[in-house]
KEGU-485695 format. One record per residue: x, y, z of N, C-alpha, C, O in turn; residue in one letter. Coordinates in steps of 0.1 Angstrom, whole numbers, plus 5000, padded with zeros to 4 digits. Example, Ala and Ser with C-alpha at 12.3 -4.5 7.8 and 13.67 -1.06 7.14 Angstrom:
! residues 2
513249435078512349555078513249675078514249675085A;512849785071513749895071512950005079513450115080S;
! end
This chain:
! residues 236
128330654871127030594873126030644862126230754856X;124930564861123630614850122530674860121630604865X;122730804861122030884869121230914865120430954874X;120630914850119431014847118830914839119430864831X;117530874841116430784840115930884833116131004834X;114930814823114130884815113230784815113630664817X;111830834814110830784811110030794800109530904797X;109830694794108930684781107330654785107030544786X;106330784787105430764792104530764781104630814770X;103230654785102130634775101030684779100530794775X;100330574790098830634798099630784806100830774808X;099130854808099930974815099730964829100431024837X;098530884833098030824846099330724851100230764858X;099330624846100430544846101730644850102230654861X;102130694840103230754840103530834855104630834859X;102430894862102930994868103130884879104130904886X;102230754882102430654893103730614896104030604908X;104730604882105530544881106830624889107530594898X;106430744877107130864888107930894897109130924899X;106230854908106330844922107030734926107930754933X;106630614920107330474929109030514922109930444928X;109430574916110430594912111530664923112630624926X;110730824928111030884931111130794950112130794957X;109930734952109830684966111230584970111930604980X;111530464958112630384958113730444962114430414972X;113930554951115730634954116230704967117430754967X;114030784975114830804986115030754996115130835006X;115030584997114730515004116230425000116730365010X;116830404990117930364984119530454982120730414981X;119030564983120030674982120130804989119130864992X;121230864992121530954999120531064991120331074979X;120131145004119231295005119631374990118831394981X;121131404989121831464981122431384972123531424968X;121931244967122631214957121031104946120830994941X;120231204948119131124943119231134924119831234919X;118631024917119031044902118331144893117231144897X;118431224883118031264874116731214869116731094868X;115631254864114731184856113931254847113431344852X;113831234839113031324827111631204821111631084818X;110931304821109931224815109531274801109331394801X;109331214791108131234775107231144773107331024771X;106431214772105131134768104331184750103931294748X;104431094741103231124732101931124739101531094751X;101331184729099531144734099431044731100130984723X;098230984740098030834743097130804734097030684731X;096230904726095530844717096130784705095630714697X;097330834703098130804693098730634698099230554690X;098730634705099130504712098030404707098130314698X;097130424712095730344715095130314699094430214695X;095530424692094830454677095530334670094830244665X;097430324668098530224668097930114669097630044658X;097430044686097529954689095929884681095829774675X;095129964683094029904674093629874665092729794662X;094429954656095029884641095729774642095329694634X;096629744649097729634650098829674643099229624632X;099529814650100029854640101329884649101529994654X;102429744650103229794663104329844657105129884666X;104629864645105529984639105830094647106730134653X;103930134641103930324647104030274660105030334664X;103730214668104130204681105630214685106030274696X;106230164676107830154684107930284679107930374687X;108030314667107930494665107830574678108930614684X;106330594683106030664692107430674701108230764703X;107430514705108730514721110130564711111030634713X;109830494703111530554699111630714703112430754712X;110730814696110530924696110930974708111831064709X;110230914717110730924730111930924739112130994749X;112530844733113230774738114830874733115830894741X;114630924717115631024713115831144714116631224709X;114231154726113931314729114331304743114531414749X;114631164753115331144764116731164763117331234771X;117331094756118531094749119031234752119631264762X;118531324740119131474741118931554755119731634758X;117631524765118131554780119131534789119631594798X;119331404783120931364790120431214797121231184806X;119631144796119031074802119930924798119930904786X;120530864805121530764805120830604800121630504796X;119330594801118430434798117330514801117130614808X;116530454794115330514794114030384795114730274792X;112730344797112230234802110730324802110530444805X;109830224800108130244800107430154806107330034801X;106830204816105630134829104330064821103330004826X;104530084811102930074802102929894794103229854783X;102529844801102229714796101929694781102629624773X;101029754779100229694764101629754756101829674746X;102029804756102929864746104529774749105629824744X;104629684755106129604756106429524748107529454750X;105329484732105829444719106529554711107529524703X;106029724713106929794708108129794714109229824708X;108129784724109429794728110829744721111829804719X;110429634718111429554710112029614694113129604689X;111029674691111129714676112229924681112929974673X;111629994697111830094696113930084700114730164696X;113929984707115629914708116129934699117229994699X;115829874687117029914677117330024668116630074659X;118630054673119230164669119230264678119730374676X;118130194695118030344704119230404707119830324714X;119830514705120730594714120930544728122030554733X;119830494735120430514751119530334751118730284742X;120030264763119230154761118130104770118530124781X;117230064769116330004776115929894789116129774788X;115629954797115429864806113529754805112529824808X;113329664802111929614801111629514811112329434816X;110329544812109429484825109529314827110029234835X;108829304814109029134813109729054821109428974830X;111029104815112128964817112829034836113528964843X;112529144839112329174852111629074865111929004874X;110229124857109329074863109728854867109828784877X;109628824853110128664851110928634864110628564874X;112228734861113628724876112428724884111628644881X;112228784891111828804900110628724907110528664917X;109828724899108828514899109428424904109028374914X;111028374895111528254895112328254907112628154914X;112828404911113628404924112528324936113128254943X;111528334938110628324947109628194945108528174949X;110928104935110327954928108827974927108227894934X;108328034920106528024918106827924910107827914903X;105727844910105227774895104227784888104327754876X;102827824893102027904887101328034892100628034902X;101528164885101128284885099828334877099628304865X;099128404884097628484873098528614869099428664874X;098028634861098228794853096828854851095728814847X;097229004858095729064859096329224849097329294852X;095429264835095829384833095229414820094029394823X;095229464806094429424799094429344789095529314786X;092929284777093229204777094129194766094329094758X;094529274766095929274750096829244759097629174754X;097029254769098829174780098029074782098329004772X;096828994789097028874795096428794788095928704795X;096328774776096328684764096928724753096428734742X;098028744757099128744748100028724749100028724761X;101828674743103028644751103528794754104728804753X;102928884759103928984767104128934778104829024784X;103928824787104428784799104628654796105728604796X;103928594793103428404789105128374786105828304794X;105428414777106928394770107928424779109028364778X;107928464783109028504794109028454808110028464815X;108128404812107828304824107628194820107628104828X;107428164807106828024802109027954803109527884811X;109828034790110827994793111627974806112827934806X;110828004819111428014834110727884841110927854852X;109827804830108927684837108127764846108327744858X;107427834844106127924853105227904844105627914832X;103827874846102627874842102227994845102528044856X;101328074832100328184838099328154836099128094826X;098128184845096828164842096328334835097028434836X;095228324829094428494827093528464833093428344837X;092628574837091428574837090428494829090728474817X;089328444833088428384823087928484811088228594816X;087328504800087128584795085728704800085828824798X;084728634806084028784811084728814822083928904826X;085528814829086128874839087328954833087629054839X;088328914817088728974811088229094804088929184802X;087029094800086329214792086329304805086829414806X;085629244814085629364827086629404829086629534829X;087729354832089129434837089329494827089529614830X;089329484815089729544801089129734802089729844801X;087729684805087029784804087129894820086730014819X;087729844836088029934843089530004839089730114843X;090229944833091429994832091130124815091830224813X;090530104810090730184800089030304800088830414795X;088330204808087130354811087130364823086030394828X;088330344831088030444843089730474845090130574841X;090830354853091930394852092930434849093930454856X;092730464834093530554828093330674829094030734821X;092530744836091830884837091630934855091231024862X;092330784858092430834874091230804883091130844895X;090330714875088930724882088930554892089030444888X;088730604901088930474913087830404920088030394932X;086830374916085230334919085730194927086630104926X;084430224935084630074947084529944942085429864944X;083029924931083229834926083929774915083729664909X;084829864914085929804906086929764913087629684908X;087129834927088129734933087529614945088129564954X;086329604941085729464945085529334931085429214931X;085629414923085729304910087429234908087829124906X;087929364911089429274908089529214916089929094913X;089329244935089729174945089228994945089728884949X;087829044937087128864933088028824922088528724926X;088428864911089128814901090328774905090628664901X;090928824911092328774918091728654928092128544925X;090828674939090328524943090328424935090628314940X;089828414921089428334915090828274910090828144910X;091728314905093128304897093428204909093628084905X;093428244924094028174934093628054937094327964942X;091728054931091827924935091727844917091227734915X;092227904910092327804898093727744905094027624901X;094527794913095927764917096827834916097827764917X;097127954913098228024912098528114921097828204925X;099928064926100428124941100628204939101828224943X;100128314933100628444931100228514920100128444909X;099928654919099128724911100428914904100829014909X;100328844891101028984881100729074882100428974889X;100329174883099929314883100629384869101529474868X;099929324861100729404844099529474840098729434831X;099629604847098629704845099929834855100729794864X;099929954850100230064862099530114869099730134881X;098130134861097030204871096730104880096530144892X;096429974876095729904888096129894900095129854906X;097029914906097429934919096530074924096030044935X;096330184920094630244919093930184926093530264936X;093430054927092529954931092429834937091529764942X;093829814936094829674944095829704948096729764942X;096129664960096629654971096929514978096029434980X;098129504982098629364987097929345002097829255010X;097729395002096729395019095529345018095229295029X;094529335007093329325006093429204990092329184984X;094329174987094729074979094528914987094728884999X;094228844979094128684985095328674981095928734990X;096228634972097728574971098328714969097728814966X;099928664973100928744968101328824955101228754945X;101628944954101229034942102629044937103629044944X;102629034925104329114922103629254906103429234894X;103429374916103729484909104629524899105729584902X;104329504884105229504876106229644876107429644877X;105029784875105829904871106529894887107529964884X;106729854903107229864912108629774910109729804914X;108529684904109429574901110729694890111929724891X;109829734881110729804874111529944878112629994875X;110529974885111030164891112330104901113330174899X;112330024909112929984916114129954911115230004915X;114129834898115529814889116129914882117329894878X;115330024879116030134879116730224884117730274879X;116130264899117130314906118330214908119430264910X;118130074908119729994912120630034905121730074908X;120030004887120630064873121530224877122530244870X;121230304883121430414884122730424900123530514905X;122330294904123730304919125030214907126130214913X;125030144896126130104893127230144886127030244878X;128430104885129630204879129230184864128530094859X;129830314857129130324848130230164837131130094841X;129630154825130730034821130329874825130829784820X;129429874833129029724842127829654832127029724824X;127729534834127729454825125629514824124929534834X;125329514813123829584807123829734810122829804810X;124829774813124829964813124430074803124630194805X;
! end
């Protein structure tokens, strides 16, 4: 079996969420004494952030690769990152990785199309939800995504990188999303992306108008499955 998960952490907020939903999945999926391995690396995130605002998704795949060969030598069997804005590096940090990658996207897509959506909002920031980090991957599934309109995009932009990345959880930020997500619902979309880690911080399927599908939950989750199969099975 691929017991030891590694994580390629970016926001370090994110990261530790993921963690948890990682850690919560396995022991709810697996025996007391047979829970998986997991290592986490993280670069600093300014170095991420510094990358991404240049447009410079090179150094980006850099970063994860780095990661990714410093999971490697822990013994870490696939390794995968909760961090939305960074899932164009992703692609570039794959080739040639040592261990291989599990990615959100084409997760997330499955898991849409299982549950026949036809149109979904994407809430997260605005470098994921006007861009093809999701669009493309649900678009080939015949799913429409809506975004945000644009001042409601600069707002979310702005709670996730000046407050939730730092752990900071203010009311009216989770009354802005909870209206922004209304609004997605009634442009028509039966259901709402969560391509953010921290935002779950602030959202919650209880106090949500439509149906949520939690990206980094979607993924922590496919990891632990990744980790109950024989080793040798088909994307191992």
């Amino acid at each position: 079996m691929s017991s030891h998960i590694g994580i390629v952490g970016v926001s370090p907020e994110g990261a530790a969420l993921f963690y948890r939903l990682i850690a919560r999945h396995a022991s709810r999926m697996r025996a007391p004494n047979d829970q998986p391995r997991i290592s986490l690396h993280n670069e600093p995130l300014a170095m991420y952030i510094e990358a991404i605002r240049r447009d410079d998704w090179h150094s980006v795949g850099k970063l994860l690769r780095r990661s990714a060969d410093l999971l490697a030598r822990c013994g870490a069997s696939f390794c995968l990152t909760p961090d939305n804005a960074v899932q164009h590096g992703v692609q570039l940090a794959e080739v040639g990785s040592p261990i291989p990658w599990l990615t959100m996207p084409d997760l997330v897509g499955e898991a849409v199309q299982k549950d026949n959506r036809r149109t979904v909002g994407i809430l997260g920031t605005k470098l994921v939800t006007h861009s093809s980090t999701y669009q493309t991957h649900l678009g080939l599934r015949g799913i429409r995504v809506l975004a945000p309109e644009n001042a409601e995009a600069d707002a979310v932009d702005q709670i996730i990188f000046g407050e939730l990345i730092y752990g900071d959880a203010r009311p009216e930020s989770r009354e802005l999303l909870a209206n922004t997500i209304q609004r997605l619902c009634d442009r028509g979309c039966e259901a709402v992306v969560l391509a953010s880690s921290e935002i779950p911080l602030v959202v919650s399927q209880e106090e949500s108008a439509c149906p949520l599908y939690d990206s980094a939950d979607i993924l922590a989750q496919s990891a632990v499955e990744r980790t109950m199969r024989p080793a040798g099975t088909r994307n191992d």
